[in-house]
PDB file of N, CA, C, O and CB in Angstrom:
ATOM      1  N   UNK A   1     112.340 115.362  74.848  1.00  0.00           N
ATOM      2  CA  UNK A   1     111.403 114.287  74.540  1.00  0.00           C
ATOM      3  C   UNK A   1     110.585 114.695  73.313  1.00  0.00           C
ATOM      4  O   UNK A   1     109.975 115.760  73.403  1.00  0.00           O
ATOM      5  CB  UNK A   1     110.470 113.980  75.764  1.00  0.00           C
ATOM      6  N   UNK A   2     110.477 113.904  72.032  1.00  0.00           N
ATOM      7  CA  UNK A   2     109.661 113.971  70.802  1.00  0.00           C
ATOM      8  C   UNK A   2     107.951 114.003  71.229  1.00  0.00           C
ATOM      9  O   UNK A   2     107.492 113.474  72.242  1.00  0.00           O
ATOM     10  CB  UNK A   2     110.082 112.562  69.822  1.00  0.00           C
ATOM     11  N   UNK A   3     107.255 114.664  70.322  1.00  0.00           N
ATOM     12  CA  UNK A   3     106.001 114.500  70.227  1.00  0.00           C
ATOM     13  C   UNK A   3     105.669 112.677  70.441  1.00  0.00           C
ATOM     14  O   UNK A   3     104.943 112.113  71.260  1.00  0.00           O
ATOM     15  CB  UNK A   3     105.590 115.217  68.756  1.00  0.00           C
ATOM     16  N   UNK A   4     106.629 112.052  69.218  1.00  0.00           N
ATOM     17  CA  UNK A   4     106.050 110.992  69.620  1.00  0.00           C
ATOM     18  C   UNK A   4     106.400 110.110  71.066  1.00  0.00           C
ATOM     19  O   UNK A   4     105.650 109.211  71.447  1.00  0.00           O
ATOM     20  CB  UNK A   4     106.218 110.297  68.553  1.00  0.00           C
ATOM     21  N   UNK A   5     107.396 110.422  71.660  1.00  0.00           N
ATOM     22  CA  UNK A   5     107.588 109.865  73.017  1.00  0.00           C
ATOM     23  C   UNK A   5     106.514 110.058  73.737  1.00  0.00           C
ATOM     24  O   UNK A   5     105.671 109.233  74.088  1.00  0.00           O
ATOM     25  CB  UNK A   5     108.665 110.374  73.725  1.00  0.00           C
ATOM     26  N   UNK A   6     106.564 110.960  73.903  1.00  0.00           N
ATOM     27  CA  UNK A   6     105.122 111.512  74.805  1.00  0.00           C
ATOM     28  C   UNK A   6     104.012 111.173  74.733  1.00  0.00           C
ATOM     29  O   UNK A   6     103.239 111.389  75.666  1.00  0.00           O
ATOM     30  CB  UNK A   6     104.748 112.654  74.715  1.00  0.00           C
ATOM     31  N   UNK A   7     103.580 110.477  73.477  1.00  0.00           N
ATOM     32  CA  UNK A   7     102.487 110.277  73.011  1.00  0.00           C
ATOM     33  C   UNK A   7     102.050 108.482  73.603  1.00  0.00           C
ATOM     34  O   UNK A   7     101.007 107.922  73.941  1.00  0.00           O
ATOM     35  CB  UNK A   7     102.661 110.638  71.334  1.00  0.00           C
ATOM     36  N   UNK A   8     104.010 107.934  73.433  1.00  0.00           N
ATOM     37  CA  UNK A   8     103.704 106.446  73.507  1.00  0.00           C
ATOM     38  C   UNK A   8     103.740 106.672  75.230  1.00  0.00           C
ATOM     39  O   UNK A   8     103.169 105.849  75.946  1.00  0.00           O
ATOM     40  CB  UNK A   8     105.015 105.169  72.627  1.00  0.00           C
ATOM     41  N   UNK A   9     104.325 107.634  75.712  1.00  0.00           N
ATOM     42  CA  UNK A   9     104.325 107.445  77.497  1.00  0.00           C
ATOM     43  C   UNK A   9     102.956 107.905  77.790  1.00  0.00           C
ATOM     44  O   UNK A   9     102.388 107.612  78.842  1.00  0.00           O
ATOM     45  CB  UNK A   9     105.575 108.512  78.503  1.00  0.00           C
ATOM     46  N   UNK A  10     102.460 108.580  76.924  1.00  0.00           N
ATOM     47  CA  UNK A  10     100.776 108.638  77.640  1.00  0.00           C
ATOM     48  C   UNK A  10      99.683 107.297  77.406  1.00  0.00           C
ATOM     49  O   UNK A  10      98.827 106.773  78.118  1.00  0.00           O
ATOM     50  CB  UNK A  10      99.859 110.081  76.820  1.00  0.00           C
ATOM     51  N   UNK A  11     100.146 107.076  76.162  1.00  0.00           N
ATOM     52  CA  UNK A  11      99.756 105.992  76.242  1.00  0.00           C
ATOM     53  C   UNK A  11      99.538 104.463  76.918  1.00  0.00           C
ATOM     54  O   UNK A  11      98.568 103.720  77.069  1.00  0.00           O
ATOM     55  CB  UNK A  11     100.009 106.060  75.711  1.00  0.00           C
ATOM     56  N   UNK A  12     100.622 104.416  77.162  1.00  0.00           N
ATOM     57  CA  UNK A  12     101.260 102.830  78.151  1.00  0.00           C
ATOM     58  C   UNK A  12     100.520 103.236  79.420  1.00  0.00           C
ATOM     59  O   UNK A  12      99.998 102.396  80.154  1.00  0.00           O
ATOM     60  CB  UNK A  12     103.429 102.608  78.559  1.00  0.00           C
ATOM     61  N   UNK A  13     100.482 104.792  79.703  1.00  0.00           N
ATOM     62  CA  UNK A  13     100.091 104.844  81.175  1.00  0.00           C
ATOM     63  C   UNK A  13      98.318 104.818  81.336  1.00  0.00           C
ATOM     64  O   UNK A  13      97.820 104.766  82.461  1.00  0.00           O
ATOM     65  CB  UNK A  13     100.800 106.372  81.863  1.00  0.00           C
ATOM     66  N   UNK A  14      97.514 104.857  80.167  1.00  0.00           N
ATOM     67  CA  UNK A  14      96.302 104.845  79.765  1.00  0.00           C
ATOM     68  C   UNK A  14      96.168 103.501  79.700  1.00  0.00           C
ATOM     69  O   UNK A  14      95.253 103.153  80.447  1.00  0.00           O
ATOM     70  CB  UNK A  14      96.002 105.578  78.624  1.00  0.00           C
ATOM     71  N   UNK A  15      96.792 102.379  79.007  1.00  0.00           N
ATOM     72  CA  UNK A  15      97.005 101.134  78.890  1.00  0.00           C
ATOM     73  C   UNK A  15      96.798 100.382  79.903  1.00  0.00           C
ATOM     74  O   UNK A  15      96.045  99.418  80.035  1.00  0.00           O
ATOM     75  CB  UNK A  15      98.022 100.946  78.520  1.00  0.00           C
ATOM     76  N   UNK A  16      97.909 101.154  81.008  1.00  0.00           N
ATOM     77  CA  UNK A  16      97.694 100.216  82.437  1.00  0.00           C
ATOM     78  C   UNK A  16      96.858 100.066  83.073  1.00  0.00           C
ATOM     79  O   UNK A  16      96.555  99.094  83.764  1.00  0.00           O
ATOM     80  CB  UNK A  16      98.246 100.380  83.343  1.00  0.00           C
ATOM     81  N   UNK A  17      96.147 101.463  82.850  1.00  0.00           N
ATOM     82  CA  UNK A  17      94.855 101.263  83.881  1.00  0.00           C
ATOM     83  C   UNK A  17      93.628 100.667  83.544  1.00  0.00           C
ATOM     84  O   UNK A  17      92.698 100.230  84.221  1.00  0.00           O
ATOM     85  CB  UNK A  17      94.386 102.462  84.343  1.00  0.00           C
ATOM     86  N   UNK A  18      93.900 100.774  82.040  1.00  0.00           N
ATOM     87  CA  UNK A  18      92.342 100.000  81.360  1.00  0.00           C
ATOM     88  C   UNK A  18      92.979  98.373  81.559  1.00  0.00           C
ATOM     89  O   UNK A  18      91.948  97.777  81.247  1.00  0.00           O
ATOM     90  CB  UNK A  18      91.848 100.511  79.102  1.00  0.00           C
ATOM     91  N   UNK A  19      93.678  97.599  81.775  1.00  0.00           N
ATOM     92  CA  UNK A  19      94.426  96.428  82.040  1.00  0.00           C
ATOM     93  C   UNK A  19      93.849  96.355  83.186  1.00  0.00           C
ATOM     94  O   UNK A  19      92.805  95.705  83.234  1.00  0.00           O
ATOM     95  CB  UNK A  19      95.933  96.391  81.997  1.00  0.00           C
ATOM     96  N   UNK A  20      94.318  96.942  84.318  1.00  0.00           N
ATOM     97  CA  UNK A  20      94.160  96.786  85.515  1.00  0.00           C
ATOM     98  C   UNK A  20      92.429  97.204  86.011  1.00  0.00           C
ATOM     99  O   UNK A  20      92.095  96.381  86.864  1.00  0.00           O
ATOM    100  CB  UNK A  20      95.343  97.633  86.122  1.00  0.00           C
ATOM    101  N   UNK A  21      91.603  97.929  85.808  1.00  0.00           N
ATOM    102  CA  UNK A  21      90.440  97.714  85.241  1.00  0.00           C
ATOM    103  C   UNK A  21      89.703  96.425  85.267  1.00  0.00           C
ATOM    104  O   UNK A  21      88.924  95.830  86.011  1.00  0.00           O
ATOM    105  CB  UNK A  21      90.606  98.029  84.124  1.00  0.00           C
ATOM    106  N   UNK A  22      90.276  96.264  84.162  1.00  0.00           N
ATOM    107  CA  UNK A  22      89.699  94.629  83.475  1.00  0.00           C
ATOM    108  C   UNK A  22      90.150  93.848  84.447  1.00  0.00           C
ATOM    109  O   UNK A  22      89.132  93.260  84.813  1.00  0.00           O
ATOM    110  CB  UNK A  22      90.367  93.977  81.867  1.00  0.00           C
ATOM    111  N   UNK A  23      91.307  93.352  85.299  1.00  0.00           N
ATOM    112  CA  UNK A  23      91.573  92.425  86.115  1.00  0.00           C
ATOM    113  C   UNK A  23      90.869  92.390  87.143  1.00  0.00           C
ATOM    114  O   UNK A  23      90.469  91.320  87.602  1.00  0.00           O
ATOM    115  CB  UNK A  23      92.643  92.411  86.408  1.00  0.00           C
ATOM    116  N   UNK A  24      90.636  93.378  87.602  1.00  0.00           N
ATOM    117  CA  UNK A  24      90.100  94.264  88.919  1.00  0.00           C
ATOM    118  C   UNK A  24      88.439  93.631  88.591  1.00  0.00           C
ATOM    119  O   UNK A  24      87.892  92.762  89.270  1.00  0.00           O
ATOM    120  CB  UNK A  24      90.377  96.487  88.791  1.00  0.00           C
ATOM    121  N   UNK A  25      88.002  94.131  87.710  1.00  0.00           N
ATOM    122  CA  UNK A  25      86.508  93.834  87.533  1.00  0.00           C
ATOM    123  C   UNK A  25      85.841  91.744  86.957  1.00  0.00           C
ATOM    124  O   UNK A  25      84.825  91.069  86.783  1.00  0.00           O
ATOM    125  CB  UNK A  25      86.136  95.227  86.040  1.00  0.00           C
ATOM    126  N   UNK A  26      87.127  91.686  86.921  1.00  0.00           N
ATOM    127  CA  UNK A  26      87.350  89.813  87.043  1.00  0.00           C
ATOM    128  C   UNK A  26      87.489  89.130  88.205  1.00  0.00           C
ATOM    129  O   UNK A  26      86.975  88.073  88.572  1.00  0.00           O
ATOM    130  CB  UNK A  26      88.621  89.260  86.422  1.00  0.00           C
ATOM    131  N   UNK A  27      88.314  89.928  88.783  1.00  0.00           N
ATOM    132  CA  UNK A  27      88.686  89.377  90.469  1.00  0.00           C
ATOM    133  C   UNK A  27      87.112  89.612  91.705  1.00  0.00           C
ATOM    134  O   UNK A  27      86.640  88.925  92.611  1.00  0.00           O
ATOM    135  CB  UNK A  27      90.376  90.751  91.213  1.00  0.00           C
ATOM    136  N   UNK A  28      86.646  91.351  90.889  1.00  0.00           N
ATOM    137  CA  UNK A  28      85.500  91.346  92.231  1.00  0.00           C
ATOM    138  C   UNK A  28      84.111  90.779  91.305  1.00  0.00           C
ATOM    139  O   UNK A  28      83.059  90.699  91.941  1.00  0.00           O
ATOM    140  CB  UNK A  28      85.153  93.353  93.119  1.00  0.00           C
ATOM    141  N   UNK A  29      84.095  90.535  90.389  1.00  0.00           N
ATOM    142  CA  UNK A  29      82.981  89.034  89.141  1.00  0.00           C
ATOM    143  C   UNK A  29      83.162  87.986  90.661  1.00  0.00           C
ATOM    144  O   UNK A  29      82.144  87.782  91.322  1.00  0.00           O
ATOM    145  CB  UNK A  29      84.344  87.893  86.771  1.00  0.00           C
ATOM    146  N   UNK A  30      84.447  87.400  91.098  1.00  0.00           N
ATOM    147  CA  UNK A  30      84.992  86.436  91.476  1.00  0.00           C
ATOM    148  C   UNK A  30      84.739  86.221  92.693  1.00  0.00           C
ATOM    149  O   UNK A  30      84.375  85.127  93.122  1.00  0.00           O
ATOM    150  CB  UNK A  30      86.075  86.446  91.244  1.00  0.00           C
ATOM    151  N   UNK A  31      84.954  87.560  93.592  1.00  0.00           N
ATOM    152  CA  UNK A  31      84.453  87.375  94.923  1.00  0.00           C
ATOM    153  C   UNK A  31      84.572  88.803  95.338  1.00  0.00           C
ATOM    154  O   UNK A  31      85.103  89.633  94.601  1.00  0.00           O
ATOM    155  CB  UNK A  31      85.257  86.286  95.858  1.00  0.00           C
ATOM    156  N   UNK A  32      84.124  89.075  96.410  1.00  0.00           N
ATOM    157  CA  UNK A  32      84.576  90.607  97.231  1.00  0.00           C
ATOM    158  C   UNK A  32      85.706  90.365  98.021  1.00  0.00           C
ATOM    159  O   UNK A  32      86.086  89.530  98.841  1.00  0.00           O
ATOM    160  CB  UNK A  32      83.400  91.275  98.342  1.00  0.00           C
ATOM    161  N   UNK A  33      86.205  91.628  97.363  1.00  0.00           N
ATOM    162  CA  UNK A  33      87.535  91.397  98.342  1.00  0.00           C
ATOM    163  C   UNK A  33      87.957  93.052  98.255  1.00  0.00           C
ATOM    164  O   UNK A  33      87.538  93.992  97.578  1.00  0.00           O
ATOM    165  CB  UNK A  33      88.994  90.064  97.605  1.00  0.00           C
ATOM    166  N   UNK A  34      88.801  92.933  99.095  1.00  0.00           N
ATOM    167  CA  UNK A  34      89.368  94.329  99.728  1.00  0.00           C
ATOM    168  C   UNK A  34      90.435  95.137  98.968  1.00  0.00           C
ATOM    169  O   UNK A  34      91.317  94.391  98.540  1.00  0.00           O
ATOM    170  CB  UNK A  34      90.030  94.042 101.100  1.00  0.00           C
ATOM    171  N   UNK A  35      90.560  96.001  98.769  1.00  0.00           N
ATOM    172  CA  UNK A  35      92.025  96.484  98.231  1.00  0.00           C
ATOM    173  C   UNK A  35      93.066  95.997  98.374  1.00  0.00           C
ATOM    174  O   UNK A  35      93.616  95.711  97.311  1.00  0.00           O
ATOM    175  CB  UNK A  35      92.407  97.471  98.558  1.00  0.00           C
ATOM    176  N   UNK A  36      93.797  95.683  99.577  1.00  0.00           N
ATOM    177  CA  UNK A  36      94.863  95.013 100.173  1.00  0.00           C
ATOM    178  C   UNK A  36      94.983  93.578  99.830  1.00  0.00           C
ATOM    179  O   UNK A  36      96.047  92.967  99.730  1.00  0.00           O
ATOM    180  CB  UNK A  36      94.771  95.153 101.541  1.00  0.00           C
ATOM    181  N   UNK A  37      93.625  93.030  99.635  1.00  0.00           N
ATOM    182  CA  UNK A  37      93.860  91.641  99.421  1.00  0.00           C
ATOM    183  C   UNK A  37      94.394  91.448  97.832  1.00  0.00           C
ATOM    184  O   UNK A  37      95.303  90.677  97.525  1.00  0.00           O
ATOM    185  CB  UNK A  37      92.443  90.805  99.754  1.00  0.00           C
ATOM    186  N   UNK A  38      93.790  92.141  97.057  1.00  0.00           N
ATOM    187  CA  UNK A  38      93.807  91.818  95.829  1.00  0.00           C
ATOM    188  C   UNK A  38      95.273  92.220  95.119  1.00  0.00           C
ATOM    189  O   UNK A  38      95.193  91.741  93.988  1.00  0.00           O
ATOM    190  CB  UNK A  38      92.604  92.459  95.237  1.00  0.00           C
ATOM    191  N   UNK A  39      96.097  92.639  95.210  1.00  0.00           N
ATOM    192  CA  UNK A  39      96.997  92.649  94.600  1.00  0.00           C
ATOM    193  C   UNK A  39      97.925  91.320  94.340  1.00  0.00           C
ATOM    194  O   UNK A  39      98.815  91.408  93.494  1.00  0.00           O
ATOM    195  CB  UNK A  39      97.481  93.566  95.096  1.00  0.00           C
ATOM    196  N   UNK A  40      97.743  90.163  95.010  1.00  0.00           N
ATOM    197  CA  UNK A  40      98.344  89.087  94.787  1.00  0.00           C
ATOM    198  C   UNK A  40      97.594  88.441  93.954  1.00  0.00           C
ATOM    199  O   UNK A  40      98.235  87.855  93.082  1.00  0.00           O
ATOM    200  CB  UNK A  40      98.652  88.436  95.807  1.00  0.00           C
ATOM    201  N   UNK A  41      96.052  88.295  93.884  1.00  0.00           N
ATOM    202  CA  UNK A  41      95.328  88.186  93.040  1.00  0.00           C
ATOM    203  C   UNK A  41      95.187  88.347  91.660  1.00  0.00           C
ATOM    204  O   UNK A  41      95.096  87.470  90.802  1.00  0.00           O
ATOM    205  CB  UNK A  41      94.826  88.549  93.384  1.00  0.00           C
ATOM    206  N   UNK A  42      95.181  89.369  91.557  1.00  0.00           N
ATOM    207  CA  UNK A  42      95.507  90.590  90.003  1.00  0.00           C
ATOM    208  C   UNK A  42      96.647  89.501  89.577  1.00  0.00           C
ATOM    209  O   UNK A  42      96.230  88.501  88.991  1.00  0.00           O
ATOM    210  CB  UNK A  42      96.366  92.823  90.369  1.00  0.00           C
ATOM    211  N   UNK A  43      97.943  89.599  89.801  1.00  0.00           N
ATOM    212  CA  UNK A  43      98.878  88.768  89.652  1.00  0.00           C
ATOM    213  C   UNK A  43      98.759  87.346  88.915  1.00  0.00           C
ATOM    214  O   UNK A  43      99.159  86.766  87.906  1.00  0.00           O
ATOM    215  CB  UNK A  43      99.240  88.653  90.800  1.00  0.00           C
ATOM    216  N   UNK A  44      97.914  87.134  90.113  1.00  0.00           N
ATOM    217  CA  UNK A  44      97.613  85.281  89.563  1.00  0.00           C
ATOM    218  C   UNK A  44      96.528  85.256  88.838  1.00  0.00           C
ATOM    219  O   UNK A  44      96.705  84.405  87.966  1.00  0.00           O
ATOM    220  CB  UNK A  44      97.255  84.022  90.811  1.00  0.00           C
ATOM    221  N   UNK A  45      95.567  85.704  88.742  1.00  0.00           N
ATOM    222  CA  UNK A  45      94.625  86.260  87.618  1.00  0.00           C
ATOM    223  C   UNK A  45      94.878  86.330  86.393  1.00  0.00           C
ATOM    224  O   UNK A  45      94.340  85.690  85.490  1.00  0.00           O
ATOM    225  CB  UNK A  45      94.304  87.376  87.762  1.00  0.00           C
ATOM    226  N   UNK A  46      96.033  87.417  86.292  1.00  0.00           N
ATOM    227  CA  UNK A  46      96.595  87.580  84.841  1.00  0.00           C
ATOM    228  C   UNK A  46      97.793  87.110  84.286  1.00  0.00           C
ATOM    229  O   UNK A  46      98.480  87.619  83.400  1.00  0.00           O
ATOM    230  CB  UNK A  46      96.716  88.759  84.585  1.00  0.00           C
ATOM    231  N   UNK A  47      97.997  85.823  85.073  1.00  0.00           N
ATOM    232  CA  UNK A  47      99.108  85.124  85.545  1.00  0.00           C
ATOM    233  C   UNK A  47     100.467  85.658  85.160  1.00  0.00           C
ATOM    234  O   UNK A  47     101.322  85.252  84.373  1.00  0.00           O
ATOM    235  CB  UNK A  47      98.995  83.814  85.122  1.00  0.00           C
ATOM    236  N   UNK A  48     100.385  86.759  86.013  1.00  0.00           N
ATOM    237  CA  UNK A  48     101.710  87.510  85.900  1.00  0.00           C
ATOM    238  C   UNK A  48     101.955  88.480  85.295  1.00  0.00           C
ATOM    239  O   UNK A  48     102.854  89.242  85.650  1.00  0.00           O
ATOM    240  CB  UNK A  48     102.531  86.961  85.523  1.00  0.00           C
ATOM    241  N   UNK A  49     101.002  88.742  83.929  1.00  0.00           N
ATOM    242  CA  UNK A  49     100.999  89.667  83.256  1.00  0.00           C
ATOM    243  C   UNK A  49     101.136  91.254  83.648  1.00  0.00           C
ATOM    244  O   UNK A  49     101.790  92.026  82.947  1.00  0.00           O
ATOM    245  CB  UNK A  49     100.090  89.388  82.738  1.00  0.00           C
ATOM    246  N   UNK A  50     100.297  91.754  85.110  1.00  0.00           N
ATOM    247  CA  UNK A  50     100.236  92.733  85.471  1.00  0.00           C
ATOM    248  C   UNK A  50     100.304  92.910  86.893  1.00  0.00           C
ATOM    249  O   UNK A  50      99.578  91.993  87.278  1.00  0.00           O
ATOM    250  CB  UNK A  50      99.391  93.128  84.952  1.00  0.00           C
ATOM    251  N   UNK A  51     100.620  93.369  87.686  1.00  0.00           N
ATOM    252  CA  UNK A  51     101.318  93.574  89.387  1.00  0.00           C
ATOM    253  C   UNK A  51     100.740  95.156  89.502  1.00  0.00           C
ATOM    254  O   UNK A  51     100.936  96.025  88.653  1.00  0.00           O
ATOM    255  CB  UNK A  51     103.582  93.455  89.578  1.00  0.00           C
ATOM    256  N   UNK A  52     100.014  95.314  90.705  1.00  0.00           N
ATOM    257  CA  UNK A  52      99.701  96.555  91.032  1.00  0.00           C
ATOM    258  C   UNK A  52      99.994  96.585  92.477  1.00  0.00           C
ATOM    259  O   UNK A  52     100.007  95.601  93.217  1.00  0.00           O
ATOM    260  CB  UNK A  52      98.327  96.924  90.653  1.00  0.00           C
ATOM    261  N   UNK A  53     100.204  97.689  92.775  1.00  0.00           N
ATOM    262  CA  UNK A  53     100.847  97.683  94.035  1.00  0.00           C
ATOM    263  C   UNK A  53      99.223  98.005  94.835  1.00  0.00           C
ATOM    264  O   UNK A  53      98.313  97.949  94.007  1.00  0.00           O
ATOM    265  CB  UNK A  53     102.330  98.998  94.203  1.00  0.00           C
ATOM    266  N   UNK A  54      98.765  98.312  96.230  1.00  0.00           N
ATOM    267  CA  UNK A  54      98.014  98.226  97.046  1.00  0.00           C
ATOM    268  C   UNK A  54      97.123  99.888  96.739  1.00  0.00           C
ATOM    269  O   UNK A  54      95.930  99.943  96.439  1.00  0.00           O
ATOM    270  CB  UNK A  54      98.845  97.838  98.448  1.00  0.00           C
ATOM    271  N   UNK A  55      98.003 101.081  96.897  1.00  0.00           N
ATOM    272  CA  UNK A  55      97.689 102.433  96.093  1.00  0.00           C
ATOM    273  C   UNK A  55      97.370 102.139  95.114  1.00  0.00           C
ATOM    274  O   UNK A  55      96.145 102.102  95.235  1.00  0.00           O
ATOM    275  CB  UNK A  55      98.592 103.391  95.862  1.00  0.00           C
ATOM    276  N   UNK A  56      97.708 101.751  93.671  1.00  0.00           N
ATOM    277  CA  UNK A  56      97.326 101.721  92.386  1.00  0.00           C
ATOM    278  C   UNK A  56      96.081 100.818  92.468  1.00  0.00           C
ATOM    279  O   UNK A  56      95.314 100.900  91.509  1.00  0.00           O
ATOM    280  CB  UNK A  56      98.460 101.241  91.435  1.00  0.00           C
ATOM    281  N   UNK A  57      95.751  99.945  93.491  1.00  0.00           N
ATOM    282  CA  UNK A  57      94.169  98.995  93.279  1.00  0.00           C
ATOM    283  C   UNK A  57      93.750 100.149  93.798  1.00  0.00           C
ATOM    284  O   UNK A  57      93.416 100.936  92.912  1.00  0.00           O
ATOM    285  CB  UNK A  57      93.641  97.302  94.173  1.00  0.00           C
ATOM    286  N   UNK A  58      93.608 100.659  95.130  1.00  0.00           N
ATOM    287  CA  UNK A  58      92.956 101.380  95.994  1.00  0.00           C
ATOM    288  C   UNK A  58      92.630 102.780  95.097  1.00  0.00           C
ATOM    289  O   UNK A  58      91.447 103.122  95.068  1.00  0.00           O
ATOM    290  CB  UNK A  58      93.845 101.538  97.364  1.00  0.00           C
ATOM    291  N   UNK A  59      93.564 103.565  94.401  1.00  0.00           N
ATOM    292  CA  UNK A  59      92.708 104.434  93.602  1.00  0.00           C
ATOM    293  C   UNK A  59      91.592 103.981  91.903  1.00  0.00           C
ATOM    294  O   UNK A  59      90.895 104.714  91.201  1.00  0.00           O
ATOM    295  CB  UNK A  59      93.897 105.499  93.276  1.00  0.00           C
ATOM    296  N   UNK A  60      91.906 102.483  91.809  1.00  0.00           N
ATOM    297  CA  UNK A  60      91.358 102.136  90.508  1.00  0.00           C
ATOM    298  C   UNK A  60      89.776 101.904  91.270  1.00  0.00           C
ATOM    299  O   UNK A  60      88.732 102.139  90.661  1.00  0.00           O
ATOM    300  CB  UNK A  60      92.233 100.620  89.603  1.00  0.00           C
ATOM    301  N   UNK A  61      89.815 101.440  92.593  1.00  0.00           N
ATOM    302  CA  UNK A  61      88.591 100.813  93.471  1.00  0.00           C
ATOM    303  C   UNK A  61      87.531 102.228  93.515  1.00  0.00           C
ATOM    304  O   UNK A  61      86.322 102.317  93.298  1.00  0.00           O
ATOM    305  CB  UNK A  61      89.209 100.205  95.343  1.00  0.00           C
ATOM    306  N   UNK A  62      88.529 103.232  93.882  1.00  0.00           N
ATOM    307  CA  UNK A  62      87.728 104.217  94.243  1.00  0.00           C
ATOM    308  C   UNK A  62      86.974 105.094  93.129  1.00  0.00           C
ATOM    309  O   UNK A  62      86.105 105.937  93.352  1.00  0.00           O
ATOM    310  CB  UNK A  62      88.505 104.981  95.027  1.00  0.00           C
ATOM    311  N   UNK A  63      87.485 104.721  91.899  1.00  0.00           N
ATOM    312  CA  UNK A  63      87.240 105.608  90.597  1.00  0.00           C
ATOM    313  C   UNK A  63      85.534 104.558  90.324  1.00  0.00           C
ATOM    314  O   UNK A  63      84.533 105.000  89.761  1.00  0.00           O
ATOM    315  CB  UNK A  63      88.961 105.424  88.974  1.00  0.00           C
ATOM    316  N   UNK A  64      85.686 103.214  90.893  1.00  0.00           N
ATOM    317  CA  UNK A  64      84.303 102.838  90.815  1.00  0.00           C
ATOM    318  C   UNK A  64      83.173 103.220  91.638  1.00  0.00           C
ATOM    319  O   UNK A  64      82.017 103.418  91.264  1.00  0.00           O
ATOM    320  CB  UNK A  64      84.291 101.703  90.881  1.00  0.00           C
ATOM    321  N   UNK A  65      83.584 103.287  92.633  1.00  0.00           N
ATOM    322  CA  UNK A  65      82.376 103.960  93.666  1.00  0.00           C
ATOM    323  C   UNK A  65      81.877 105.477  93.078  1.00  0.00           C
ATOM    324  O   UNK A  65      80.793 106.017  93.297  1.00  0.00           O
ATOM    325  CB  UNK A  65      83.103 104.237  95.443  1.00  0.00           C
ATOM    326  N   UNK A  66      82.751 105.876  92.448  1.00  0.00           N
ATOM    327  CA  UNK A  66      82.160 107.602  91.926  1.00  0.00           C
ATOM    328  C   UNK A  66      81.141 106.923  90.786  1.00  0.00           C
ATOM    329  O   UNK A  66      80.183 107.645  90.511  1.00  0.00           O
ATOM    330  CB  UNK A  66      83.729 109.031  90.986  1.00  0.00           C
ATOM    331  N   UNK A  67      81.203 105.686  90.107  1.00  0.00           N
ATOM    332  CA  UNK A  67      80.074 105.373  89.162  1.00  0.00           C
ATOM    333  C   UNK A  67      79.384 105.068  89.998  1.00  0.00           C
ATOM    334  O   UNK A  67      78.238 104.694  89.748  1.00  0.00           O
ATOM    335  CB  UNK A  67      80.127 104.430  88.098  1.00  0.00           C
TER     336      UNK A  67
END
């Protein structure tokens, strides 16, 4: 793998989470809701744009409570 591969796979994976972030902090703007609930949400939110599975909300949820 090139310097630059690595660079664009760290990237995309930095990408996702500031994406998912932003959806995340639109959806609970929107209402409270639970980890579990929101992944169909996220979905229709970003109408399709981005899909997180139930783990990937649940550790983005928890990185807010440490703020």
């Amino acid at each position: 793998m090139t310097n630059l591969e690595r660079l664009l796979e760290n990237w995309e994976s930095v990408y996702k989470k500031g994406l998912l972030t932003f959806w995340l902090l639109l959806l609970l703007d929107e209402k409270p809701s639970y980890p579990y609930e929101m992944s169909a949400e996220v979905t229709r939110l970003s109408q399709g744009m981005i899909s997180a599975d139930g783990n990937s909300i649940y550790r983005a949820v928890s990185r807010y409570e440490k703020l």
